[in-house]
MARBA-3410 file (N, C-alpha, C, O; in Angstrom, 1 decimal):
126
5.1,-29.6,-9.7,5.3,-28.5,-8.7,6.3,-27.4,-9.2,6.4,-26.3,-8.8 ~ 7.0,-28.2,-10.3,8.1,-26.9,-10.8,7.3,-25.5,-11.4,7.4,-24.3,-11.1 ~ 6.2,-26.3,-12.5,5.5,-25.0,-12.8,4.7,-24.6,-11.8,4.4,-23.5,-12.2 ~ 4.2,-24.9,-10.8,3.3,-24.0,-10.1,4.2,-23.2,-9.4,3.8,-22.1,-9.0 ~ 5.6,-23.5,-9.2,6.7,-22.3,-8.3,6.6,-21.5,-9.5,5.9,-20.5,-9.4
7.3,-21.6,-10.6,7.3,-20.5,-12.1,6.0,-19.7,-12.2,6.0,-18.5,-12.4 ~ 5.0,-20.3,-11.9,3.7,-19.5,-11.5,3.2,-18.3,-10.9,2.5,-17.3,-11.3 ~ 3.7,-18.7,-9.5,4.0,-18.4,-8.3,5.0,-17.0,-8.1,4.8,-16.0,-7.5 ~ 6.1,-17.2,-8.8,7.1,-16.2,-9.0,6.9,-14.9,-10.1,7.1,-13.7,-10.0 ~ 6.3,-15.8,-10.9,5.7,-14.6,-12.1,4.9,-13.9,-11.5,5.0,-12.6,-11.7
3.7,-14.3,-10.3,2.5,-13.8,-10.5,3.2,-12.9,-9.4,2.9,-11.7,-9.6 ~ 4.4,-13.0,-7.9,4.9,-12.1,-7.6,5.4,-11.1,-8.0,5.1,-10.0,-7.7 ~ 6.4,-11.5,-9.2,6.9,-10.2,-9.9,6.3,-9.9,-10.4,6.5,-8.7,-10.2 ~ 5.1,-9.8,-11.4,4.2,-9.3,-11.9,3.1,-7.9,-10.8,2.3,-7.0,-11.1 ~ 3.5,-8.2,-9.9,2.2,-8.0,-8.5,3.2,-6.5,-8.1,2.9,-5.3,-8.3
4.7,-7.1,-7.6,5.2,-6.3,-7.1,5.6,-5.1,-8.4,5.5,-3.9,-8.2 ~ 6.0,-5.5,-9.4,6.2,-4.0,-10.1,5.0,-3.4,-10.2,5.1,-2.2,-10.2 ~ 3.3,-4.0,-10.2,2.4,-3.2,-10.5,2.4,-2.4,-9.3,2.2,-1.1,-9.2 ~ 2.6,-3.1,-8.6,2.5,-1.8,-6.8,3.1,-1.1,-7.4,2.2,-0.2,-7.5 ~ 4.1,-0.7,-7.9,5.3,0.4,-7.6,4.1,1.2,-8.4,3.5,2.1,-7.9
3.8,0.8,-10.0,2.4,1.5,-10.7,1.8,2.2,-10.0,1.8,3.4,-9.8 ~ 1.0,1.1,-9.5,-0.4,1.7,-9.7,-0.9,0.4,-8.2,-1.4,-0.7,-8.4 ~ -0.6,1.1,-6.8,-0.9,0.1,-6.0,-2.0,-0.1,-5.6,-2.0,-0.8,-4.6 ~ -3.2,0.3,-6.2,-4.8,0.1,-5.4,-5.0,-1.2,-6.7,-5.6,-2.1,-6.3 ~ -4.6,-1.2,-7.9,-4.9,-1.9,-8.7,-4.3,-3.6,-8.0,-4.8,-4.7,-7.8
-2.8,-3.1,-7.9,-1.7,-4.4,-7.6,-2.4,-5.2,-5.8,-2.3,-6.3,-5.4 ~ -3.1,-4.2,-5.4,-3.7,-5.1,-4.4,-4.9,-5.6,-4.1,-5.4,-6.4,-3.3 ~ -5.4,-5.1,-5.0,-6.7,-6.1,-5.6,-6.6,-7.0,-6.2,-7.1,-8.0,-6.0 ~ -5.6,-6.8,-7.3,-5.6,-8.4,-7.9,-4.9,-9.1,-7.3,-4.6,-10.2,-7.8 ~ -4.2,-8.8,-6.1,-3.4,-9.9,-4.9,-4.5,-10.2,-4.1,-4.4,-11.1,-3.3
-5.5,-9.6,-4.1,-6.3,-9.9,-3.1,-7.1,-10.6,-3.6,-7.9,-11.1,-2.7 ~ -7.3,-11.0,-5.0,-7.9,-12.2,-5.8,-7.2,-13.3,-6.5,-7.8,-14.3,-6.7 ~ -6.0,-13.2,-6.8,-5.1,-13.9,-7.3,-4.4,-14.6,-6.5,-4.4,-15.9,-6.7 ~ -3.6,-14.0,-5.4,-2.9,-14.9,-4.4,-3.6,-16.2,-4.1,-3.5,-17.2,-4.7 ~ -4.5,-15.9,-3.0,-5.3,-17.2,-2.5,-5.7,-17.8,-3.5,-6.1,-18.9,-3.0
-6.1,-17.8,-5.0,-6.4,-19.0,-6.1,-5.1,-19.2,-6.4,-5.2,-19.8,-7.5 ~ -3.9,-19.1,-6.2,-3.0,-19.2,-7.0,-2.2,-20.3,-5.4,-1.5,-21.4,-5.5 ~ -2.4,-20.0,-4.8,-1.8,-20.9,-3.4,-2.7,-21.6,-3.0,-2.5,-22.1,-1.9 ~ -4.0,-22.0,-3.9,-4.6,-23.5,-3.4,-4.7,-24.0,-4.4,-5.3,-25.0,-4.3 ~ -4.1,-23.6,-6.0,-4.3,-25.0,-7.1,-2.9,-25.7,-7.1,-1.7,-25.3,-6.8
-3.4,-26.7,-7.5,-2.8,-28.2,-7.0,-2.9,-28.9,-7.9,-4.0,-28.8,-8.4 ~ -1.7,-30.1,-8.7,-2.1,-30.5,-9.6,-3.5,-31.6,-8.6,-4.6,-31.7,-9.3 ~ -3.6,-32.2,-7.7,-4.3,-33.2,-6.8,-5.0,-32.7,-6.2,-4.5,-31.7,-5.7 ~ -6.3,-32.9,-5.9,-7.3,-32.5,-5.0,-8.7,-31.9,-5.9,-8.5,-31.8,-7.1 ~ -9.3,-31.6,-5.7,-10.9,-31.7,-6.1,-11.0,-30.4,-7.2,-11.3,-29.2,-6.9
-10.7,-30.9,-8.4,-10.6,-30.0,-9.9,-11.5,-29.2,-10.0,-11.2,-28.1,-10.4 ~ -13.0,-29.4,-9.6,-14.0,-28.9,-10.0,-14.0,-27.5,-8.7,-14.6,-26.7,-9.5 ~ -13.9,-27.1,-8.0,-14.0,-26.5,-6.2,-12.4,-25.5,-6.9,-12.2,-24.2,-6.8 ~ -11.4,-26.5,-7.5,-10.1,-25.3,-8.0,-10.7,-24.8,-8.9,-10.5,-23.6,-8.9 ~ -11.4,-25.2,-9.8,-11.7,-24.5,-11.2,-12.2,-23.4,-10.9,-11.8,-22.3,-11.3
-13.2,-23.6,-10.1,-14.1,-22.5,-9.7,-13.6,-21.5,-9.8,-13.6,-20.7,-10.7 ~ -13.0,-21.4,-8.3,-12.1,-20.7,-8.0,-10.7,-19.9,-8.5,-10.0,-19.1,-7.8 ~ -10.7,-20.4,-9.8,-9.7,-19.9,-10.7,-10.7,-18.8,-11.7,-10.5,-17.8,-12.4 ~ -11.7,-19.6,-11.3,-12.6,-18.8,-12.7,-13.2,-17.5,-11.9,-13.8,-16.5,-12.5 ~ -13.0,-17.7,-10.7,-13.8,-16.2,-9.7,-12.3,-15.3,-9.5,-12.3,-14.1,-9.1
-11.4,-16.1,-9.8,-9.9,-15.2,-9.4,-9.7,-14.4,-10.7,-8.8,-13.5,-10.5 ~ -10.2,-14.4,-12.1,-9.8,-13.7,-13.3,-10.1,-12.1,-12.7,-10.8,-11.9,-11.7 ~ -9.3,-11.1,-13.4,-9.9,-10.0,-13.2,-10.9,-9.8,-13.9,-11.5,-9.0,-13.2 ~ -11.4,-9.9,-14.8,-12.9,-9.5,-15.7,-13.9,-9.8,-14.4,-14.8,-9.0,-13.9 ~ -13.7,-11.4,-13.7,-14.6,-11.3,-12.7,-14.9,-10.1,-11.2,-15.7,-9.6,-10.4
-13.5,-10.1,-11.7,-13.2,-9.0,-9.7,-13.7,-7.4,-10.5,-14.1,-6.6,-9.7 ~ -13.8,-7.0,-11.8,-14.1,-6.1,-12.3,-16.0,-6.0,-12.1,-16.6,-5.0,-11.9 ~ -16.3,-6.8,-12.2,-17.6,-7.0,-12.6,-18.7,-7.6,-11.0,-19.9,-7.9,-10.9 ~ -17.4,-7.6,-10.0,-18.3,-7.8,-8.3,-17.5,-7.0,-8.0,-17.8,-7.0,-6.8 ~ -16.5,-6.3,-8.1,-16.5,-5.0,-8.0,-18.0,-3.5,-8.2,-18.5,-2.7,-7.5
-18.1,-4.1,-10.1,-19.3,-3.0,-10.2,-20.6,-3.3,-9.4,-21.3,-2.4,-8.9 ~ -20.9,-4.5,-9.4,-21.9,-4.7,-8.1,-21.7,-4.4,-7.2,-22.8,-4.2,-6.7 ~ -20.8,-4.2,-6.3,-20.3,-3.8,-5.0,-20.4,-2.7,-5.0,-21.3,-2.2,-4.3 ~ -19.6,-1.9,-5.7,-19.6,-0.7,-5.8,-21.2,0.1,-6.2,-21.3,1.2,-5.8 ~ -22.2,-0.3,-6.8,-23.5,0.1,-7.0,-24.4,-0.3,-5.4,-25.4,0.5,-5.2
-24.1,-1.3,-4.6,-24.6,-1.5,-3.6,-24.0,-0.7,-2.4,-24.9,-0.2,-1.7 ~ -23.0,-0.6,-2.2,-22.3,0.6,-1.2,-22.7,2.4,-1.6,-22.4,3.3,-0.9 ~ -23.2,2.6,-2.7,-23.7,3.6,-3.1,-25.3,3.4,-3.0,-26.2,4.3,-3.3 ~ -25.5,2.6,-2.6,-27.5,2.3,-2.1,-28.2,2.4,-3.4,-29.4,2.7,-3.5 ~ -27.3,1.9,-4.6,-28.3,1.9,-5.9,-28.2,0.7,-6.4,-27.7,0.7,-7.5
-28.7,-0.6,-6.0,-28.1,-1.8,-6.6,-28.8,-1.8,-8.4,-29.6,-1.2,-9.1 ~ -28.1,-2.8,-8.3,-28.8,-3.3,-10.1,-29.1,-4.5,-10.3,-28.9,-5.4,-9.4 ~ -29.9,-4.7,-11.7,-30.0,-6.1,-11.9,-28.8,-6.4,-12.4,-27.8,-5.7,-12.4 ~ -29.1,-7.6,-12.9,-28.1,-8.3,-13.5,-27.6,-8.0,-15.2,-26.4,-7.8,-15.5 ~ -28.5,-7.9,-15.8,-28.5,-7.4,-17.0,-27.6,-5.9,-16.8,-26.4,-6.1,-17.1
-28.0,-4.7,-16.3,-27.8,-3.6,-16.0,-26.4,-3.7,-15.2,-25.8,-2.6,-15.4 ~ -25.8,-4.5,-14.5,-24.4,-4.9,-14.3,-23.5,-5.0,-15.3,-22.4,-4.6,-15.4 ~ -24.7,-5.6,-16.2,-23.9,-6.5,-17.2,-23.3,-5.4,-17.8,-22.0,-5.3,-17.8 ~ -24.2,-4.5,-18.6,-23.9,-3.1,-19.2,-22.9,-2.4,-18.9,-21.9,-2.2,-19.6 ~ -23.1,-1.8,-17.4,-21.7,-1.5,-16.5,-20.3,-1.8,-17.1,-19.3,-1.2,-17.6
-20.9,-3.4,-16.7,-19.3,-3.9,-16.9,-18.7,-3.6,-18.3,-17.5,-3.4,-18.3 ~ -19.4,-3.6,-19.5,-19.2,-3.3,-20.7,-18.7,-2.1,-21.1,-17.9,-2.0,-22.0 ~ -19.3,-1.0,-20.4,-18.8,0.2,-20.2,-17.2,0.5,-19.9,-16.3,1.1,-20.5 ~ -17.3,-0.1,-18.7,-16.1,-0.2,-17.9,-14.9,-0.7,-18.9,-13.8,-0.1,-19.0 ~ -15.1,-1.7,-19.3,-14.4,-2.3,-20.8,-14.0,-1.6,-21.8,-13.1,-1.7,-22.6
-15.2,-0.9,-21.7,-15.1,0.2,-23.1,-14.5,1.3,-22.6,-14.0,1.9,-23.6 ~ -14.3,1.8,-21.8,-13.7,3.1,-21.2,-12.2,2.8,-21.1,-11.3,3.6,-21.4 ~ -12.1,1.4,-20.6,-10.7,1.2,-20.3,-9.7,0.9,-21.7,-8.4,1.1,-21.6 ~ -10.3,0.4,-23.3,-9.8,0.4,-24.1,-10.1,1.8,-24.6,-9.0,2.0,-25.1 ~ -10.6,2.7,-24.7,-10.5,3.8,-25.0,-9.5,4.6,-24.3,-8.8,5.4,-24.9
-9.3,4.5,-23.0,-8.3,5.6,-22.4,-6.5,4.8,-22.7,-5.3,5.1,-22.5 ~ -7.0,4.1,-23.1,-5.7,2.9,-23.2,-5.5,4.1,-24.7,-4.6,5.0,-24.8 ~ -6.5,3.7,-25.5,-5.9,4.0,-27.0,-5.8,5.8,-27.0,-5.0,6.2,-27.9 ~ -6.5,6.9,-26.1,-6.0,7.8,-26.2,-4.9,8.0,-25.3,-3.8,8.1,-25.8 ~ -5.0,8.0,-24.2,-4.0,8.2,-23.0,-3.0,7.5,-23.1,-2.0,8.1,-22.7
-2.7,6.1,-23.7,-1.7,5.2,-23.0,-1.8,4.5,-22.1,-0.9,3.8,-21.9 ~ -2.9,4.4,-21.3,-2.9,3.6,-20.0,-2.7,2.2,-19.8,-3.6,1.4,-20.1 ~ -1.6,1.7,-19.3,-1.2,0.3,-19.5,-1.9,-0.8,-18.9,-1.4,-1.9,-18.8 ~ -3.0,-0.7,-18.5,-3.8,-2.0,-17.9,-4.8,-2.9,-18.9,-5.5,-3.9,-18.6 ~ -4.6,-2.5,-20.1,-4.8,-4.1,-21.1,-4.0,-4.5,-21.2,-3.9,-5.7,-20.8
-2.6,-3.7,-21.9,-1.6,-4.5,-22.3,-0.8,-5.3,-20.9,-0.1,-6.3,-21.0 ~ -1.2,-4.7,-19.9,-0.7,-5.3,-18.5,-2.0,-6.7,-18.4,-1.8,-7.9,-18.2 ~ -2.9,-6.4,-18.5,-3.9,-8.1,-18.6,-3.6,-8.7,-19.4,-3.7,-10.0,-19.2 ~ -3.2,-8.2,-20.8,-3.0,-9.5,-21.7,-1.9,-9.9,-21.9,-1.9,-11.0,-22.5 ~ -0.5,-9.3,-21.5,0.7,-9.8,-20.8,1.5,-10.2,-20.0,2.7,-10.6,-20.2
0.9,-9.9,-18.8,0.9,-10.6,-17.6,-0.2,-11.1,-16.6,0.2,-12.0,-15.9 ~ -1.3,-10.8,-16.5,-2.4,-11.3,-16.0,-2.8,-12.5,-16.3,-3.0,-13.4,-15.5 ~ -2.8,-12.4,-17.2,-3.7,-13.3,-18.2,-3.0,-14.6,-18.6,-3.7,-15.6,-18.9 ~ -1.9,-14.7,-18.5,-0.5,-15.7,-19.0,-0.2,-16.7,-17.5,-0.1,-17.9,-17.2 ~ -0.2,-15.4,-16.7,-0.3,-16.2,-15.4,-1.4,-17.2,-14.8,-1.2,-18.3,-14.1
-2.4,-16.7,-15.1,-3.8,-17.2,-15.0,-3.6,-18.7,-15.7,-4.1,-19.7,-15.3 ~ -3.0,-18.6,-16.6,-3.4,-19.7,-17.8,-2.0,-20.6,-17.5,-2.2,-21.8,-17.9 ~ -0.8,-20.4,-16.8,-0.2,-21.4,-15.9,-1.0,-21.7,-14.9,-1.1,-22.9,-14.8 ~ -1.7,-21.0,-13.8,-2.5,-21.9,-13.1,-3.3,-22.8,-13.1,-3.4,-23.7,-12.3 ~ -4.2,-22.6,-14.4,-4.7,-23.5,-15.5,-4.1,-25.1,-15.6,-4.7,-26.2,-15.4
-2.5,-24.8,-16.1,-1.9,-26.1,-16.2,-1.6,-26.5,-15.2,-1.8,-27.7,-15.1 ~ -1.1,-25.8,-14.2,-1.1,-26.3,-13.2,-1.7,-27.9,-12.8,-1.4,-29.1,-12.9 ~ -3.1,-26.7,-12.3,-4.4,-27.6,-12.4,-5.1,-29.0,-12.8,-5.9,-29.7,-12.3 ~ -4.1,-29.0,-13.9,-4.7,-29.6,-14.8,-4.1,-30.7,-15.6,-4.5,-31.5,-16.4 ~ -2.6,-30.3,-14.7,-0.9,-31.1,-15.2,-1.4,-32.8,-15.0,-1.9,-33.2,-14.0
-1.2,-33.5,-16.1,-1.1,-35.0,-15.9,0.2,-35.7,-15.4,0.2,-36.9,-15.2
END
């Protein structure tokens, strides 16, 4: 339980400096992160947490996002053609990273992402 509090704490401070950023970002991924992060457990049904850890990543919330967002615009897509999207989206976001500076990779691959992967142990603690 000690690491899931360390978890817990990171993914707060991680959450709240992004607000101060960039808050439409910091409340989406609270709005996917929180609730997987306040139901894994080292005990109770691994397979139903995993899941659920695996739909809380942001690459996922990025990518039913772009379905969402193509459906509220009355143009849906296949799946394939999502897929693309999403790839784009990827590709745009490391490009504006590498011209502009924009800190949301280096913000996924050093806090998002780290946190995710304590929930992981969490999970998963013997």
């Amino acid at each position: 339980m000690t690491l899931k509090l360390l978890a817990l704490l990171y993914l707060a401070l991680q959450l709240g400096c992004l607000a101060l950023l960039n808050f439409s970002l910091g409340f989406l991924l609270a709005a996917t992160m929180v609730p997987a992060a306040a139901a894994v457990q080292p005990t109770g049904p691994k397979v139903l947490l995993s899941a659920l850890l695996v739909l809380a990543t942001p690459a996922v919330t990025l990518l039913l996002g772009i379905f969402l967002q193509r459906e509220l615009v009355e143009a849906p897509v296949a799946a394939a053609e999502g897929w693309q999207l999403f790839l784009a989206a990827v590709a745009e976001g490391l490009l504006q990273h590498h011209l502009y500076g924009s800190l949301l990779f280096p913000f996924l691959a050093l806090c998002a992402y780290p946190c995710w992967l304590l929930l992981w142990n969490v999970l998963f603690w013997k």
